[in-house]
C-alpha positions, -999 to 999 in steps of 0.1 A, spaced: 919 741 578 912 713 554 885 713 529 866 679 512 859 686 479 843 655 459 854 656 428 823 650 402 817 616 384 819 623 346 795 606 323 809 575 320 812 568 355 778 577 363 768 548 335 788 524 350 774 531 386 739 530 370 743 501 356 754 479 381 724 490 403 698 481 373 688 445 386 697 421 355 669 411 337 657 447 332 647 467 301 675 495 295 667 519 264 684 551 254 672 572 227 681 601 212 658 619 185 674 626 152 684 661 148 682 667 190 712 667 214 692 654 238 688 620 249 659 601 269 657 565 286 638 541 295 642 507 320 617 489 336 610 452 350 606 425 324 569 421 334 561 458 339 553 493 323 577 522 327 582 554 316 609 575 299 627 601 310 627 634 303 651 648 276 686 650 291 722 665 273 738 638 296 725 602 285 737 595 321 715 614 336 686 606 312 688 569 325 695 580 360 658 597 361 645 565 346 661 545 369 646 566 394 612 570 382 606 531 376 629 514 405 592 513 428 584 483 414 613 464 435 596 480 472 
């Protein structure tokens, strides 16, 4: 009996795969505080608001909750 196991993206993938899904023309900001190991981003439309992130380990994952968060705008 065979079993499917997906392997998990690293970091880097994940950022690449983002990325190519954030329309061009977009705001993209990562940030992370001096002193944290966290990291927080940001991207919105060019003539909109949006709002960060919350704190992440993974910078990946930071702007995947952006890109979430903000990607309304396109509906």
């Amino acid at each position: 009996m065979g079993h499917n196991y997906a392997k998990p993206l690293t970091s880097g993938q994940k950022m690449e795969r983002l990325l190519t899904r954030i329309p061009p023309g977009w705001h993209i900001a990562l940030e992370r505080p001096t002193g944290e190991a966290t990291w927080r981003a940001l991207t919105h439309a060019p003539d909109k608001e949006g709002s960060w992130s919350a704190p992440h380990a993974d910078p990946a994952d930071a702007l995947e909750e952006a890109w979430r968060n903000n990607r309304s705008v396109l509906v």
